[in-house]
MIFIZA-671574 format. One record per residue: residue in one letter; residue number from 1; x, y, z of N, C-alpha, C in turn. Coordinates in steps of 0.02 Angstrom, whole numbers. Atoms other than C-alpha are relative to their C-alpha. Layout:
BEGIN
<nuba><code>A</code><pos>NUM</pos><n_xx>X</n_xx><n_yy>Y</n_yy><n_zz>Z</n_zz><ca_xx>X</ca_xx><ca_yy>Y</ca_yy><ca_zz>Z</ca_zz><c_xx>X</c_xx><c_yy>Y</c_yy><c_zz>Z</c_zz></nuba>
...
% end
This chain:
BEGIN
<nuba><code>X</code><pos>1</pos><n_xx>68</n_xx><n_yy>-16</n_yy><n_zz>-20</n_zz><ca_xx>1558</ca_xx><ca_yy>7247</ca_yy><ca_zz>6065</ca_zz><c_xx>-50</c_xx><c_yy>-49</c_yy><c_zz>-30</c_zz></nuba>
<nuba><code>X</code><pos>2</pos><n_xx>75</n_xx><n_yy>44</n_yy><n_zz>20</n_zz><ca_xx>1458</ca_xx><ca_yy>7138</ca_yy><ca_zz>5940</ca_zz><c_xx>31</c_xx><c_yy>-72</c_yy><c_zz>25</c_zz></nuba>
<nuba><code>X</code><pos>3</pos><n_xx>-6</n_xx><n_yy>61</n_yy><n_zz>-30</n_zz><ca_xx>1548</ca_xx><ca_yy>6986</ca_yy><ca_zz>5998</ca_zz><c_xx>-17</c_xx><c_yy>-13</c_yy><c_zz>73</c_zz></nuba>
<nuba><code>X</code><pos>4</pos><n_xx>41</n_xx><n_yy>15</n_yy><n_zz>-86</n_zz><ca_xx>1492</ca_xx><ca_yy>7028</ca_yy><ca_zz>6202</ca_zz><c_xx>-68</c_xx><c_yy>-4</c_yy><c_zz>-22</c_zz></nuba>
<nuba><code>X</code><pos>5</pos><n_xx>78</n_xx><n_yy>-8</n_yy><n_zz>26</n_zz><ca_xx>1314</ca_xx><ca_yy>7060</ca_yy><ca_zz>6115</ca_zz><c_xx>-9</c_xx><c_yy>-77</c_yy><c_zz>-43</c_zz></nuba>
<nuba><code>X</code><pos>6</pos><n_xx>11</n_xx><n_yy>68</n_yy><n_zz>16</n_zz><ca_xx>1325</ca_xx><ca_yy>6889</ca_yy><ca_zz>6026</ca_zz><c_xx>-10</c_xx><c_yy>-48</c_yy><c_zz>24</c_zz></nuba>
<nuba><code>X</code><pos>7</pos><n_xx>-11</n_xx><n_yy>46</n_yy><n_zz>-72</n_zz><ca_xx>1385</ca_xx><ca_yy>6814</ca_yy><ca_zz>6186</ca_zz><c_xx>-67</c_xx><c_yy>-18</c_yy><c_zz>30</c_zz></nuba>
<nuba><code>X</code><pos>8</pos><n_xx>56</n_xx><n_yy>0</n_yy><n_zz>-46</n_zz><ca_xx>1252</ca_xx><ca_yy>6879</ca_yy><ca_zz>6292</ca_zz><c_xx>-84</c_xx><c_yy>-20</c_yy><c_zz>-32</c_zz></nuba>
<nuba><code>X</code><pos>9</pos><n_xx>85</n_xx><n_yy>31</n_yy><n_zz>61</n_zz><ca_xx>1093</ca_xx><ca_yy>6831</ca_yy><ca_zz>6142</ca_zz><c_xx>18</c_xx><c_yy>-63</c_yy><c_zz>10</c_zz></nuba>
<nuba><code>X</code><pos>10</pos><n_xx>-1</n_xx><n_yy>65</n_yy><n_zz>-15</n_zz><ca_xx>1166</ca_xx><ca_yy>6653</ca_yy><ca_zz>6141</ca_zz><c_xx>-21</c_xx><c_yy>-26</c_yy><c_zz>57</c_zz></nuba>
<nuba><code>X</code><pos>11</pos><n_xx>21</n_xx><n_yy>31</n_yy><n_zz>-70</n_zz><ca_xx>1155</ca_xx><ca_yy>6633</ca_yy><ca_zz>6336</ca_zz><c_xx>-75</c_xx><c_yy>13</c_yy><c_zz>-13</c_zz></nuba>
<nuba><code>X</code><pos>12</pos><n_xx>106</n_xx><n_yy>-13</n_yy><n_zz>-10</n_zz><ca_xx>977</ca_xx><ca_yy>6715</ca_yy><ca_zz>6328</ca_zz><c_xx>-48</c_xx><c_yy>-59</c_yy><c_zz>-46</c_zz></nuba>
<nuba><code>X</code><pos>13</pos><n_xx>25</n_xx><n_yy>50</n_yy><n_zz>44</n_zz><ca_xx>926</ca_xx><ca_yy>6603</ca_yy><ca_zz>6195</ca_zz><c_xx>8</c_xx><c_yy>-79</c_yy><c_zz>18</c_zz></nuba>
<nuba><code>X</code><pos>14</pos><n_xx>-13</n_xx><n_yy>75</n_yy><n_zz>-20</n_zz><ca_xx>1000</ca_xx><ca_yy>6444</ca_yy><ca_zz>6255</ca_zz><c_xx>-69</c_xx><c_yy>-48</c_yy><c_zz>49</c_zz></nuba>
<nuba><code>X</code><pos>15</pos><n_xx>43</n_xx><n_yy>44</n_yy><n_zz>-18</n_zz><ca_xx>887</ca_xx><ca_yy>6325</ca_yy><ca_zz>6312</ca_zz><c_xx>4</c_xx><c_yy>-67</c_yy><c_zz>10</c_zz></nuba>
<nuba><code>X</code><pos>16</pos><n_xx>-33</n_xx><n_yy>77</n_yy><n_zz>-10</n_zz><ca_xx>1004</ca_xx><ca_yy>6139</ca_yy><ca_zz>6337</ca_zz><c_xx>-54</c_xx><c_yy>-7</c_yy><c_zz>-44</c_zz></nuba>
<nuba><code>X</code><pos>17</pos><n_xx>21</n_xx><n_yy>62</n_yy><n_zz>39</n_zz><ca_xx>890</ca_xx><ca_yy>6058</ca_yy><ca_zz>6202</ca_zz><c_xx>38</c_xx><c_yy>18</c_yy><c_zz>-64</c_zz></nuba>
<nuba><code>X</code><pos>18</pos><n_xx>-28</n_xx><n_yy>-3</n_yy><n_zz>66</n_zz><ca_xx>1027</ca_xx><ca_yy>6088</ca_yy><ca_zz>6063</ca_zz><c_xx>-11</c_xx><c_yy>-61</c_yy><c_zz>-36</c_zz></nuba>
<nuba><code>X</code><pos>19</pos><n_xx>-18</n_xx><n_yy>60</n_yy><n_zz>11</n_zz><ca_xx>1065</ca_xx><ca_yy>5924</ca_yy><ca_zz>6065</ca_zz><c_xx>-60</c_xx><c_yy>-58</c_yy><c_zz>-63</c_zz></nuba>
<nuba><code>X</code><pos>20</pos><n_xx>49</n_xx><n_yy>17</n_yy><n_zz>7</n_zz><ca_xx>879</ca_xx><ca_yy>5870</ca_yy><ca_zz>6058</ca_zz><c_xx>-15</c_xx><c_yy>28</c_yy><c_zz>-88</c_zz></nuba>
<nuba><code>X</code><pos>21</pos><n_xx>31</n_xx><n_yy>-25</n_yy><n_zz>69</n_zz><ca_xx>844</ca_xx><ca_yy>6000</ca_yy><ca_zz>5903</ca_zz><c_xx>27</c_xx><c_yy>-33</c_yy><c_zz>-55</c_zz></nuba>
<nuba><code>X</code><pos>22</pos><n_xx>-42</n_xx><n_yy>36</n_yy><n_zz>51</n_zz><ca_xx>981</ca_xx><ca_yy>5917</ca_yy><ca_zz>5802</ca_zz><c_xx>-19</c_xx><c_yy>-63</c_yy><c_zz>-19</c_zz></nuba>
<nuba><code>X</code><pos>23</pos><n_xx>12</n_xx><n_yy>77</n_yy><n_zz>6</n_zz><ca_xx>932</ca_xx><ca_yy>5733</ca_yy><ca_zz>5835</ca_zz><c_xx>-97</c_xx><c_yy>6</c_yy><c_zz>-38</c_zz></nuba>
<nuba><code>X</code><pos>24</pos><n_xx>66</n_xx><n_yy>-12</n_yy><n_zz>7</n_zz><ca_xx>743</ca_xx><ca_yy>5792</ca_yy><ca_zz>5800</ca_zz><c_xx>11</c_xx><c_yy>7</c_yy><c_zz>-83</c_zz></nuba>
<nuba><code>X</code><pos>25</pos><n_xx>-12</n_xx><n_yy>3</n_yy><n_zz>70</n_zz><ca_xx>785</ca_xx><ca_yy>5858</ca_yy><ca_zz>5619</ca_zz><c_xx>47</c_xx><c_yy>-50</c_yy><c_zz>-42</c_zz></nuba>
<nuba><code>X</code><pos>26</pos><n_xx>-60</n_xx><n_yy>46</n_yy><n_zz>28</n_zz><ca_xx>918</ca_xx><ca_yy>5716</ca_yy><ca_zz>5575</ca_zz><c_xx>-62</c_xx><c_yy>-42</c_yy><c_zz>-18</c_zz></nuba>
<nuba><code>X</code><pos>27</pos><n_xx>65</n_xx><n_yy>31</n_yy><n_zz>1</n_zz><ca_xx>741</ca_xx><ca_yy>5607</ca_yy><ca_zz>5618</ca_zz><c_xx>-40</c_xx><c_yy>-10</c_yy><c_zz>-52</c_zz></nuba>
<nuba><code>X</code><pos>28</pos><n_xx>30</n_xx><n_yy>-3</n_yy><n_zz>33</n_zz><ca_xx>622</ca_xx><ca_yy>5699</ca_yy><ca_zz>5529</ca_zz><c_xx>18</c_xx><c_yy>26</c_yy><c_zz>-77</c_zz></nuba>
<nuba><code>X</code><pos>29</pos><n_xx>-48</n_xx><n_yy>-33</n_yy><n_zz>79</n_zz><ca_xx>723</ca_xx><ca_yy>5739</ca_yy><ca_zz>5361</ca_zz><c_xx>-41</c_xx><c_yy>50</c_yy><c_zz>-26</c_zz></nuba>
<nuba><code>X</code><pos>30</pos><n_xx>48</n_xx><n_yy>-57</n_yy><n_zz>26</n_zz><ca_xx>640</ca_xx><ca_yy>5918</ca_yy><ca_zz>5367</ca_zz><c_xx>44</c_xx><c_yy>57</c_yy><c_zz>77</c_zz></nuba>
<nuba><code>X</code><pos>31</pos><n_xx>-33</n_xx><n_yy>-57</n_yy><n_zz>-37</n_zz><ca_xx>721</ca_xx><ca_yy>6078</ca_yy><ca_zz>5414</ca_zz><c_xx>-59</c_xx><c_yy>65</c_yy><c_zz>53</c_zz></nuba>
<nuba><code>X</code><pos>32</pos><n_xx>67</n_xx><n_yy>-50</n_yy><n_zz>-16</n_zz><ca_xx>545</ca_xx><ca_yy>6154</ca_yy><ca_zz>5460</ca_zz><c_xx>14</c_xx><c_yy>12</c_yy><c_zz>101</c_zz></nuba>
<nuba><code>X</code><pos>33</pos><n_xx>8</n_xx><n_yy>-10</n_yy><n_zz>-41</n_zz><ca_xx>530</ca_xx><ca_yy>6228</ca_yy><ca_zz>5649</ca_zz><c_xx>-82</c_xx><c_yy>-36</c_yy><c_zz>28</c_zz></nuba>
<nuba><code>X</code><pos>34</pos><n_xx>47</n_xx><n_yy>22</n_yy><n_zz>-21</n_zz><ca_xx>411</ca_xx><ca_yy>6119</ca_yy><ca_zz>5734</ca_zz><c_xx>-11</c_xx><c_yy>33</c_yy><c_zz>88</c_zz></nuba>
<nuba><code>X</code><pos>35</pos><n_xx>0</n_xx><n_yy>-33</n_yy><n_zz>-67</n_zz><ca_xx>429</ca_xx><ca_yy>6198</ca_yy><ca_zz>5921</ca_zz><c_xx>27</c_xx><c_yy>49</c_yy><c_zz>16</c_zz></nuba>
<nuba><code>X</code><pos>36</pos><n_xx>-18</n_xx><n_yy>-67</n_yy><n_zz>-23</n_zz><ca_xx>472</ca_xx><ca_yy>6351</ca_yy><ca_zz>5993</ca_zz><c_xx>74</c_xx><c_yy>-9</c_yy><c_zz>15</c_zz></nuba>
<nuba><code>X</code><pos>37</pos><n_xx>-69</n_xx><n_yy>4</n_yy><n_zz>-15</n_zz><ca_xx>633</ca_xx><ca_yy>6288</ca_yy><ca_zz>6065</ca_zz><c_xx>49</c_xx><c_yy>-29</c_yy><c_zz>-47</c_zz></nuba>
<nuba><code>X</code><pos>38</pos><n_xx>-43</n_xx><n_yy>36</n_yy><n_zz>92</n_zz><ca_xx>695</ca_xx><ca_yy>6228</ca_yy><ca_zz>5875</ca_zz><c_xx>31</c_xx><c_yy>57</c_yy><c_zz>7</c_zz></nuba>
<nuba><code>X</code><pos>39</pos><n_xx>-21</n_xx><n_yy>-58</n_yy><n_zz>52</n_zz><ca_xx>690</ca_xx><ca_yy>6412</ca_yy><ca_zz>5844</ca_zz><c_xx>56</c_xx><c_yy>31</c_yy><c_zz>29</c_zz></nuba>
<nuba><code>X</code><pos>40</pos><n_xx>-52</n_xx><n_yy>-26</n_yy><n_zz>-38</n_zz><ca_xx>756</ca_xx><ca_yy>6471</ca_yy><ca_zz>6001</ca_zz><c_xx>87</c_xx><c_yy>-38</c_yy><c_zz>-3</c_zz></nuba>
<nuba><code>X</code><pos>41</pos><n_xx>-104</n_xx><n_yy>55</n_yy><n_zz>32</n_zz><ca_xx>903</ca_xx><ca_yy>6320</ca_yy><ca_zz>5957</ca_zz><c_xx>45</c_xx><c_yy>28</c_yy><c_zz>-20</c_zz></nuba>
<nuba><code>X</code><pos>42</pos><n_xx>-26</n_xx><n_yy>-23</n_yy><n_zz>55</n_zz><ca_xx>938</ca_xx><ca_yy>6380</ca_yy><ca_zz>5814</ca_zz><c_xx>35</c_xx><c_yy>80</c_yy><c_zz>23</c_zz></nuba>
<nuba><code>X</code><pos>43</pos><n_xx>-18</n_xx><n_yy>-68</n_yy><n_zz>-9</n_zz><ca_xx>963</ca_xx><ca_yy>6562</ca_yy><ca_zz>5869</ca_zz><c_xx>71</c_xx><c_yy>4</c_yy><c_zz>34</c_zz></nuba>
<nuba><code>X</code><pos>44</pos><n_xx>-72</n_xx><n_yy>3</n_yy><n_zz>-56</n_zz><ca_xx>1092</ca_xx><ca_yy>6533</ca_yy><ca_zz>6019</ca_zz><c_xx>36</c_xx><c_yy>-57</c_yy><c_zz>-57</c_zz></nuba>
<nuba><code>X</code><pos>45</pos><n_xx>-59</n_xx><n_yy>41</n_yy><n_zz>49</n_zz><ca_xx>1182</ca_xx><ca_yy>6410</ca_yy><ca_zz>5891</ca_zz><c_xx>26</c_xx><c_yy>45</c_yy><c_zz>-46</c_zz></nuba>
<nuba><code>X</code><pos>46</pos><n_xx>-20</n_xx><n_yy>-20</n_yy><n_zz>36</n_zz><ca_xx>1187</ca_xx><ca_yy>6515</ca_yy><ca_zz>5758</ca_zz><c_xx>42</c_xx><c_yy>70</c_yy><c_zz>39</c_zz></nuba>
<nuba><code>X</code><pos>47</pos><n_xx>-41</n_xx><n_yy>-67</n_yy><n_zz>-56</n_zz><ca_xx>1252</ca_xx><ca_yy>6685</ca_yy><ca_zz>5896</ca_zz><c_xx>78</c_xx><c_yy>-21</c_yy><c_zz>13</c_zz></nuba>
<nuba><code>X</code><pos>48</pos><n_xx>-81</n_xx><n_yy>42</n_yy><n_zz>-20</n_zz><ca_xx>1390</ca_xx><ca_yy>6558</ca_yy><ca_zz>5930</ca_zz><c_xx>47</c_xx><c_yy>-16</c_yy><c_zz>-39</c_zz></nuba>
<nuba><code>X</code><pos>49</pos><n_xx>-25</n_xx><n_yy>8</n_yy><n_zz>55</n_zz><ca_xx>1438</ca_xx><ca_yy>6535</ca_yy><ca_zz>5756</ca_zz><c_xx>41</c_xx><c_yy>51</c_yy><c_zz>-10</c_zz></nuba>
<nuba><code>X</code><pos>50</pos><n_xx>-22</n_xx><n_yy>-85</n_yy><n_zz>20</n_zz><ca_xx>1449</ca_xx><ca_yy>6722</ca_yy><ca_zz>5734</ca_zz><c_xx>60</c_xx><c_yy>28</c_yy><c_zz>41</c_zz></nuba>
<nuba><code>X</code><pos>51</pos><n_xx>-60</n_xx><n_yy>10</n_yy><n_zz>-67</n_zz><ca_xx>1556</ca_xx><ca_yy>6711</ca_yy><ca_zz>5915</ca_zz><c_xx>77</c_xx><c_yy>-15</c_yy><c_zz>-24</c_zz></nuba>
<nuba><code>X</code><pos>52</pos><n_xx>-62</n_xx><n_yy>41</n_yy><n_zz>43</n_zz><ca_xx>1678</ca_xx><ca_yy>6605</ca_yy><ca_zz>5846</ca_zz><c_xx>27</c_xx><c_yy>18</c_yy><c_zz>-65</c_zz></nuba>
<nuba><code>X</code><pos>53</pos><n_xx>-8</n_xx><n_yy>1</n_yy><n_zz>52</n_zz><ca_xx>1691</ca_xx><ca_yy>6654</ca_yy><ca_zz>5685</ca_zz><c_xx>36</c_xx><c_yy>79</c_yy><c_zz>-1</c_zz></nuba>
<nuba><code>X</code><pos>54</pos><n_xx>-13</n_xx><n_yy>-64</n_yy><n_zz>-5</n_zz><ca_xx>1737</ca_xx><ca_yy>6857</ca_yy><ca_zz>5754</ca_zz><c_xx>53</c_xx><c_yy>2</c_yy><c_zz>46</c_zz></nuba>
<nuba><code>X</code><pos>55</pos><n_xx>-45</n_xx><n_yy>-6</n_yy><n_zz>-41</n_zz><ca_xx>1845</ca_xx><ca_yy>6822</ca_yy><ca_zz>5901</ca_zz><c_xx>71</c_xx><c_yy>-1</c_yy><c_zz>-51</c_zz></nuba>
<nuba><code>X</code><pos>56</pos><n_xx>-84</n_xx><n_yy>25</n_yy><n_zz>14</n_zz><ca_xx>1999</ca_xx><ca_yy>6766</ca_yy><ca_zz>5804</ca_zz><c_xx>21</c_xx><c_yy>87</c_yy><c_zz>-49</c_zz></nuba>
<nuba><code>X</code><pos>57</pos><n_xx>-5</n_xx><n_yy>-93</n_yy><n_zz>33</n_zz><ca_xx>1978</ca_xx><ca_yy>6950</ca_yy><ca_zz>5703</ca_zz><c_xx>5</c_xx><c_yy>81</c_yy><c_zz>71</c_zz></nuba>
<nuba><code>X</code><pos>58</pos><n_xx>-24</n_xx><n_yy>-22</n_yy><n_zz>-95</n_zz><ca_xx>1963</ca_xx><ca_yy>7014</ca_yy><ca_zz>5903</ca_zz><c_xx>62</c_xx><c_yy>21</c_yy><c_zz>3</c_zz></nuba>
<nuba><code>X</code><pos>59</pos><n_xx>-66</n_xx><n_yy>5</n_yy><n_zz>-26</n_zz><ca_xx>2110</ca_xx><ca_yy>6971</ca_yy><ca_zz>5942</ca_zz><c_xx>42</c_xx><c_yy>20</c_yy><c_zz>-64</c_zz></nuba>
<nuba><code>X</code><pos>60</pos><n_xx>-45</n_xx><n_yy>-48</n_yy><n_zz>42</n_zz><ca_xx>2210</ca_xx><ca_yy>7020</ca_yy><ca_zz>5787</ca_zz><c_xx>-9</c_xx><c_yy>75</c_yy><c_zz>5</c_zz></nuba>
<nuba><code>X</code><pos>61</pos><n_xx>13</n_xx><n_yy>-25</n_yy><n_zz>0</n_zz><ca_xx>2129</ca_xx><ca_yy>7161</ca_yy><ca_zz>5827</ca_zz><c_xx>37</c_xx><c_yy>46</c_yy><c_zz>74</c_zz></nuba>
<nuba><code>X</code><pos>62</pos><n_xx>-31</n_xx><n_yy>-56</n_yy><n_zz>-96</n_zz><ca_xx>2176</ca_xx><ca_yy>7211</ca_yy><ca_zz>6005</ca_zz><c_xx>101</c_xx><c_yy>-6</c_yy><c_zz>3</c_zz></nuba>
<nuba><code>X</code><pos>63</pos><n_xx>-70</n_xx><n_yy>-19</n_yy><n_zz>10</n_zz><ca_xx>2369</ca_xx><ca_yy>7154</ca_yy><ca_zz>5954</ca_zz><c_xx>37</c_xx><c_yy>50</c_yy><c_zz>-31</c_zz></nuba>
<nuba><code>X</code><pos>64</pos><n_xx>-36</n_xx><n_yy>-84</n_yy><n_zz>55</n_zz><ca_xx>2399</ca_xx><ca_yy>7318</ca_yy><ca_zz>5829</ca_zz><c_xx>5</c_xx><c_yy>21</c_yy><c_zz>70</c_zz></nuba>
% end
């Protein structure tokens, strides 16, 4: 359940400028949120972390 709910916050959040937010802070050697779509970045990145980081406990999970 919290990994479909992780799923579905990342898509909502996503916004294709990951790429952009990354190359932006590498730039300005400052972690600060300068635009709205930093934050939103950050959000669907970090949902995806949480994604990844729960599935593999998932699935040990649905094999018992």
């Amino acid at each position: 359940m919290v990994v479909a709910a992780c799923l579905i916050g990342a898509a909502y959040y996503w916004q294709g400028h990951v790429g952009d937010w990354v190359s932006q802070e590498v730039e300005q050697h400052n972690l600060s949120m300068k635009n709205d779509f930093m934050e939103e970045s950050r959000e669907s990145f970090g949902l995806m972390i949480i994604t990844l980081v729960m599935i593999p406990g998932l699935i040990k999970a649905w094999k018992k």
